[in-house]
LOSE-149174 format. One record per residue: residue in one letter; y negated, x, z of N, C-alpha, C in turn. Coordinates in steps of 0.2 Angstrom, whole numbers, plus 2048, in hexadecimal, padded with zeros to 3 digits. Layout:
BEGIN
aYXZYXZYXZ/...
This chain:
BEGIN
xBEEA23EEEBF4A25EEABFAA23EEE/xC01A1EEEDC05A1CEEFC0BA23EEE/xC10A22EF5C14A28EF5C19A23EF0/xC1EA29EEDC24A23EEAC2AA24EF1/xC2BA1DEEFC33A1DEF6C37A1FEF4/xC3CA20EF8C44A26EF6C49A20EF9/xC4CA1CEF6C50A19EFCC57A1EEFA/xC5AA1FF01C5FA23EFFC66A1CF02/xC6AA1EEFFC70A19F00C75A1CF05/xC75A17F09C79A18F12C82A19F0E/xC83A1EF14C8AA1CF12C91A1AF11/xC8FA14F14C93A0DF13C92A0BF0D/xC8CA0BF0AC88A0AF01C8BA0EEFE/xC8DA13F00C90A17EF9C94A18EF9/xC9AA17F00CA2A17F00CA3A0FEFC/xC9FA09EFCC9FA04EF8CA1A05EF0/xC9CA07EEFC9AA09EE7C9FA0EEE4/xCA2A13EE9CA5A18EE6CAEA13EE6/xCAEA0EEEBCB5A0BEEBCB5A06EE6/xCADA02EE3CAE9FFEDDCAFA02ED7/xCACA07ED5CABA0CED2CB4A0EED0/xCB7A10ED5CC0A14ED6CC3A0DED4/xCC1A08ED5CC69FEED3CC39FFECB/xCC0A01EC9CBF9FCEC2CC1A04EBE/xCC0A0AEC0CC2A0FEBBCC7A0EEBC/xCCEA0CEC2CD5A0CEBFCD7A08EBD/xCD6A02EBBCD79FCEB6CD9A00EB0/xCD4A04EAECD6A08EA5CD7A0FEA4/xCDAA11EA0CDCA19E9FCD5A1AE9D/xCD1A17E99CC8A1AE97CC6A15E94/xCBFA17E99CB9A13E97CB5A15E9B/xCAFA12EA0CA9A15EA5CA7A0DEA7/xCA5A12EAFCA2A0CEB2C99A0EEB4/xC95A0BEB2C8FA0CEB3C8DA07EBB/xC8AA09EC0C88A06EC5C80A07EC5/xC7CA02EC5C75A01EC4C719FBECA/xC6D9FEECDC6A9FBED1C659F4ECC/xC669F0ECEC619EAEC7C5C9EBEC9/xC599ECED0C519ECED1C4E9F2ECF/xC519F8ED0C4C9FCECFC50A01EC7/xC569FEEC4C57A04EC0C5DA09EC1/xC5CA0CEC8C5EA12ECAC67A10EC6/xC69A16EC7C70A17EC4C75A19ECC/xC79A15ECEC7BA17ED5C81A18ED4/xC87A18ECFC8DA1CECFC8FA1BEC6/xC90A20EC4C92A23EBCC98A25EBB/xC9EA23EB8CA2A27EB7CA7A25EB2/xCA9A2BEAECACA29EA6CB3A2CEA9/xCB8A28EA6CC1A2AEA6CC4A2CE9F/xCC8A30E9FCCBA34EA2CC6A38EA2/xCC6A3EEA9CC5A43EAACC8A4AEA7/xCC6A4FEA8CC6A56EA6CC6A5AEAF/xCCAA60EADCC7A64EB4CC5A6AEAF/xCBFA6AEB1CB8A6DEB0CBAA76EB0/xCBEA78EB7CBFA7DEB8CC3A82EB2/xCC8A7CEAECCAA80EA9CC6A83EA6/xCC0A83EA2CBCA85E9FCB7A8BEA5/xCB9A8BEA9CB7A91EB0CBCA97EAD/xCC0A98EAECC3A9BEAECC9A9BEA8/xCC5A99EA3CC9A9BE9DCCDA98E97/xCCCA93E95CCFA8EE90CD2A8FE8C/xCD7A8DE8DCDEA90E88CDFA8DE80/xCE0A8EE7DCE1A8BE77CE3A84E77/xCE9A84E77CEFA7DE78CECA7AE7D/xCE7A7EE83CE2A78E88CDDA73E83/xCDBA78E81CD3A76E7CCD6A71E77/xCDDA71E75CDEA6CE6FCDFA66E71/xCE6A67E77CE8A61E7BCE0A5CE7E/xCDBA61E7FCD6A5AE80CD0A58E79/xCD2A5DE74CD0A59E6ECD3A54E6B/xCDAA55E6ECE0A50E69CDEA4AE6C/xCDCA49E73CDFA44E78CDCA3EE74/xCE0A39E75CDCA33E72CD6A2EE77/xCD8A32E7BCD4A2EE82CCDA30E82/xCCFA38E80CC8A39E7DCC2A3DE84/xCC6A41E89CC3A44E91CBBA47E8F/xCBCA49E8DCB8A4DE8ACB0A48E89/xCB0A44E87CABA40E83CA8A3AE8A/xCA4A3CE8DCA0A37E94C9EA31E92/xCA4A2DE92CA1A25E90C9DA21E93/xC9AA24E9AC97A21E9BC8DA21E98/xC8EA27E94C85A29E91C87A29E8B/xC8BA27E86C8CA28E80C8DA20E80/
């Protein structure tokens, strides 16, 4: 029975990926950049624009919060990158 391998990404790999990743998400106010290893599949950096900060929903979402991000046309709320 063969072990599976774990390659874990050094990093200089990831400060790469996360500074390609930061160049092509500010070219646009929304869309998503998906980063995918071609050999093996893996998903190595994911991220949808605009964002949300999360915590408002921690500690209590206000009305006029909750609508301003249903009005937004950009649309934060909705993960472009798995939709």
């Amino acid at each position: 029975m063969s072990t599976p391998v774990i390659q874990m990404r050094t990093p200089a790999e990831a400060a790469l990926i996360e500074r390609f990743v930061a160049e092509k998400v500010k070219e646009h106010k929304s869309g998503s950049v998906v980063v995918m290893d071609v050999i093996t599949g893996d998903v190595l950096a994911m991220v949808s624009t605009p964002s949300f900060d999360p915590s408002t929903f921690a500690r209590g979402i206000t009305q006029s919060e909750w609508r301003e991000l249903l009005d937004n046309p950009e649309r934060p709320l909705h993960n472009k990158a798995i939709a």
